[in-house]
C-alpha angles and dihedrals in degrees: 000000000000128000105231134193133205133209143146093080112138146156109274139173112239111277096040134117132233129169121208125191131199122208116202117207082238142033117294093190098113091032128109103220141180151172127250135185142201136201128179115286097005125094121254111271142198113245113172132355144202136205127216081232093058097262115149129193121177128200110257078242099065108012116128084018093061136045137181132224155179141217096183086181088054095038080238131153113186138199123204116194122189138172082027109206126208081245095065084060098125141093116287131221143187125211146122115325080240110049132279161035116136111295133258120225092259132215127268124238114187112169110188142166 
């Protein structure tokens, strides 16, 4: 288990951009991660992944406007979000593509208009 850290959250208007990482305390080199969110009263979901092999799936929500993303020699895993919508409003998490270490604090993304 790693510890991990988001940052990168903020208050937007609706049609801007924002890109959150995640460093982990270890390598995440040979490590299928994600990002998750979570909103009040809706379950926390996945909403992109990324395999160690360099597979990436994206949720239908939030597929072409997000992309994940790695830096191996930072123990990074980053998150870019475009085209940001009042509905991705939520905290945002990083962990194992299935699920979970313990959680970080997350970052909070509020777009707003």
């Amino acid at each position: 288990q790693l510890q991990l850290v988001e940052s990168g959250g903020d208050l937007v208007q609706p049609g801007e951009s924002l890109r959150l990482s995640c460093v982990a305390s270890g390598s995440l080199r040979w490590i299928n991660m994600g990002w998750y969110r979570g909103a009040p009263g809706k379950r926390r979901e996945l909403v992109a992944a990324l395999g160690a092999d360099g597979r990436t799936d994206h949720a239908d929500a939030v597929k072409g406007r997000f992309t994940i993303s790695k830096d191996n020699s930072k123990n990074t895993l980053y998150l870019q979000m475009n085209s940001l919508k009042p509905e991705d409003t939520a905290v945002y998490y990083c962990n194992t593509e299935v699920c979970c270490w313990p959680w970080g604090q997350g970052t909070q993304v509020t777009v707003t208009s």
